[in-house]
C-alpha positions as CSV (number, residue, x, y, z in Angstrom):
1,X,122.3,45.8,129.8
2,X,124.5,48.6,129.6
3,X,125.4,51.9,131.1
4,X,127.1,54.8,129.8
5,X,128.2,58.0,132.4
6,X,128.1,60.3,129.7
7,X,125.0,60.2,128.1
8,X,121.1,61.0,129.2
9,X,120.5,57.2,129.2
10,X,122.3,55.5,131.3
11,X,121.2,51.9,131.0
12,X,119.1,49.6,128.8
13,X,117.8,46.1,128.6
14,X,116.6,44.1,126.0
15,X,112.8,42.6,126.6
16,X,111.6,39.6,125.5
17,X,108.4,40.9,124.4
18,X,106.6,43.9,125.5
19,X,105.9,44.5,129.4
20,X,101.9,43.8,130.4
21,X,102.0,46.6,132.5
22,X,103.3,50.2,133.3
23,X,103.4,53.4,130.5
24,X,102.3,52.5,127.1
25,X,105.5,52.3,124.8
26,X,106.6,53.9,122.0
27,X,106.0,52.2,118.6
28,X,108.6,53.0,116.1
29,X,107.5,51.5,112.7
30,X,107.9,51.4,108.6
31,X,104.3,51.2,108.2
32,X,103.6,47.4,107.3
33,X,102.7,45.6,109.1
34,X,100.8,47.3,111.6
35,X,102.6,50.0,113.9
36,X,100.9,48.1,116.6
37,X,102.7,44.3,116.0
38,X,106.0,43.3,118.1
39,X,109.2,43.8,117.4
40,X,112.5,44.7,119.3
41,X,111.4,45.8,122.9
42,X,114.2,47.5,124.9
43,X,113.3,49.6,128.0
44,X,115.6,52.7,128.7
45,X,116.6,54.6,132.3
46,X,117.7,58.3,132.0
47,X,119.6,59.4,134.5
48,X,116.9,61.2,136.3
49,X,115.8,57.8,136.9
50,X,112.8,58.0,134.6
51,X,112.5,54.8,131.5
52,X,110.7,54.4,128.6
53,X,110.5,51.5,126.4
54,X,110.9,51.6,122.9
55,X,109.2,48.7,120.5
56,X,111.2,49.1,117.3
57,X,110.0,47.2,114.0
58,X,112.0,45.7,111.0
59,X,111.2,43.6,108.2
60,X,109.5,39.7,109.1
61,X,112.2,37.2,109.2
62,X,115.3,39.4,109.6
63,X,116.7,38.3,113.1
64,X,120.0,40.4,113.3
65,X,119.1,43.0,116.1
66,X,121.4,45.0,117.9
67,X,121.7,48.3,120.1
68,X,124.3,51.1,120.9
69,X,124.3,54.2,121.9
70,X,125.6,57.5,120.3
71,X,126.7,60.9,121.5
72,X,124.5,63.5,123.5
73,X,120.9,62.0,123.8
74,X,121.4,60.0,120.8
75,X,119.8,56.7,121.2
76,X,120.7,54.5,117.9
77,X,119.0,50.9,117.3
78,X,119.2,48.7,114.6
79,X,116.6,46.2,114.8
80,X,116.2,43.4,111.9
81,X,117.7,45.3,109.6
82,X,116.3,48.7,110.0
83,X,118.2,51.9,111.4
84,X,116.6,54.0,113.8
85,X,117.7,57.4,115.6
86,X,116.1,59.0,118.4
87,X,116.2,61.4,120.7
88,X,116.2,59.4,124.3
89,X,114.7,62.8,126.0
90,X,111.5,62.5,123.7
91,X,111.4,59.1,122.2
92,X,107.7,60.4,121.2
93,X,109.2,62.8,118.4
């Protein structure tokens, strides 16, 4: 978990899978296999207090995953190997 004063998200934690209940999360996929299968779950808190959580794909057997955060409302993840940048006020976009 982290948390960074200057930035629209101000915290995030890793998940060990995704959460059984609350708002449906945002897939963020290649493609194959299907946009609907597990990857690297981390849920994000705006300073407004809303979250989101973000399931972010790679290729299968790849198990380097990290996170940081970049500038503005920049939210940057690489998870097994694949880059991903999006904007942490619509994660939807």
């Amino acid at each position: 978990m982290n948390e960074n004063g200057t930035n629209s998200t101000v915290r995030w934690e890793v998940l060990p899978g995704l959460p059984g209940s609350g708002p449906s999360p945002f897939h963020f996929h290649l493609g194959h296999p299907s946009p609907w299968t597990e990857g690297f779950v981390v849920r994000f808190w705006k300073a407004d207090g809303n979250e989101w959580v973000g399931n972010f794909q790679g290729k299968a057997g790849l198990e380097h995953k990290s996170f940081a955060l970049a500038g503005g409302n920049s939210v940057v993840v690489l998870a097994m190997d694949n880059f991903y940048l999006v904007d942490a006020n619509i994660p939807g976009n």
